[in-house]
N, C-alpha and C positions, 0 to 999 in steps of 0.2 A: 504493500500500500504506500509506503514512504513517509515521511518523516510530516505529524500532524501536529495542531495547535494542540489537540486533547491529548496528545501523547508527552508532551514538552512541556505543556503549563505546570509551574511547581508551587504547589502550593504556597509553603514558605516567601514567596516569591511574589504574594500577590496582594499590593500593596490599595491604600483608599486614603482619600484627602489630600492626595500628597500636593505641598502649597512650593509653588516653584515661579521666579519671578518672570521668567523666560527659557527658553529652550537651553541655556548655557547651563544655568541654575539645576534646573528637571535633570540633564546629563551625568552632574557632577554630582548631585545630592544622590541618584541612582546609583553609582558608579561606587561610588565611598558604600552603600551600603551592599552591594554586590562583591566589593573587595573583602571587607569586613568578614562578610559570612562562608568565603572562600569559593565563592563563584567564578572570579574572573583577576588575572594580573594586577599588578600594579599601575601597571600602563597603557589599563584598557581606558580609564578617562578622558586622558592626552587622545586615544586613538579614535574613543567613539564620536568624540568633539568635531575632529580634524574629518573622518568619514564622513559625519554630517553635513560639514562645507562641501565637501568635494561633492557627496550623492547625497541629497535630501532626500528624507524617507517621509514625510505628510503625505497621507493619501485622501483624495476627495472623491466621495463617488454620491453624485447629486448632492445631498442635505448631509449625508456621512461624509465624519470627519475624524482621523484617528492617524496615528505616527506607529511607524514602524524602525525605531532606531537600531543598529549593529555594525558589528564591525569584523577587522579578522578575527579569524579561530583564535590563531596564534595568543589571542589576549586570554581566552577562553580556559579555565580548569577543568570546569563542571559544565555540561550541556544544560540547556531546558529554554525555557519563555517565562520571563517576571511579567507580571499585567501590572499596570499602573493605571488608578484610577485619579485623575487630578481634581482638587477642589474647585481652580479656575481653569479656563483652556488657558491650552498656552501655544504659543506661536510655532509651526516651524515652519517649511518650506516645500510647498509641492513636490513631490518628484518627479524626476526627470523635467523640470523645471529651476529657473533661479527666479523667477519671479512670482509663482502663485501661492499662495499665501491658507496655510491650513488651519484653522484654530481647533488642535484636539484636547477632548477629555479623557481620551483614552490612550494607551501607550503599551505596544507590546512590544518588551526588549528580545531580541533576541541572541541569547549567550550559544551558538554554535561549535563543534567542534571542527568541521571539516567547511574547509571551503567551498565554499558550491552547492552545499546543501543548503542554504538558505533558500537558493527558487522554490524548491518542492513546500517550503514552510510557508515563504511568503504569497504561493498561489493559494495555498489552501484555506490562509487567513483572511484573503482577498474576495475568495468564494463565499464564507461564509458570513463578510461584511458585506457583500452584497444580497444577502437573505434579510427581506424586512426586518428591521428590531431589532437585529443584532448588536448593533452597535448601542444604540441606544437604551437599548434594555443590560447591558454592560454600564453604559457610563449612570445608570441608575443603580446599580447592585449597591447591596449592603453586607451582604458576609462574602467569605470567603467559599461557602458550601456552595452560593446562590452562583458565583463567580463561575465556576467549576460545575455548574448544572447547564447552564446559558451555554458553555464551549463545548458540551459534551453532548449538547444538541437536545437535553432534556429538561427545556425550561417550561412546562406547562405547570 
């Protein structure tokens, strides 16, 4: 089947209110708490900062609005997907654009091991934010259980 959000989301990992001033902020506060619990290098926040400029990860698909940050493996210890839910949007940048302008509440990091695997991850999450409500009934959750029912495709 290859490599799924429901299979990668980690609990641990899945964060709500997070208050972040701007997309620098959101990265670095992420980044310290992903180091912290031995998720990812030292040098993943230097790297996920600097990927960001190069290839912006905001994606819009009509009224949906959500970020997909990452960066290389290399930075990577531990696989999986942190979900971030943010108190305000916060800004980042279309992709494959340098000028459209995304405001998400939503943020799904993704801590990969191998290069290249992120396409299969990032279609998948792509597919499923384009399923009514998705997104949105995400940027509404309140536990973690609720978090983890909505990705697993068992939100009734």
């Amino acid at each position: 089947m290859g490599i799924t959000l429901s299979d990668q989301l980690i609990e641990d990992l899945i964060f709500f209110d997070v208050e972040a001033d701007n997309q620098i902020d959101l990265l670095e506060k992420m980044s310290n708490i992903l180091h912290e619990r031995g998720y990812v290098t030292a040098d993943y926040k230097d790297s996920i900062i600097k990927r960001e400029k190069l290839y912006p990860t905001g994606l819009k698909l009509e009224e949906i609005q959500f970020a997909i940050p990452h960066t290389d493996a290399d930075m990577v210890i531990k696989p999986g997907v942190a979900f971030v839910q943010l108190k305000n949007r916060v800004r980042f940048t279309e992709m494959a654009t340098f000028d459209g302008i995304v405001d998400a509440k939503v943020v799904f990091m993704l801590l990969l091991h191998k290069d290249g695997s992120q396409v299969e991850l990032l279609q998948d999450i792509i597919a499923r934010a384009c399923t009514p409500g998705f997104i949105s009934s995400l940027e509404e959750a309140k536990t973690k259980e609720e978090v983890i029912r909505i990705i697993a495709g068992n939100n009734e």
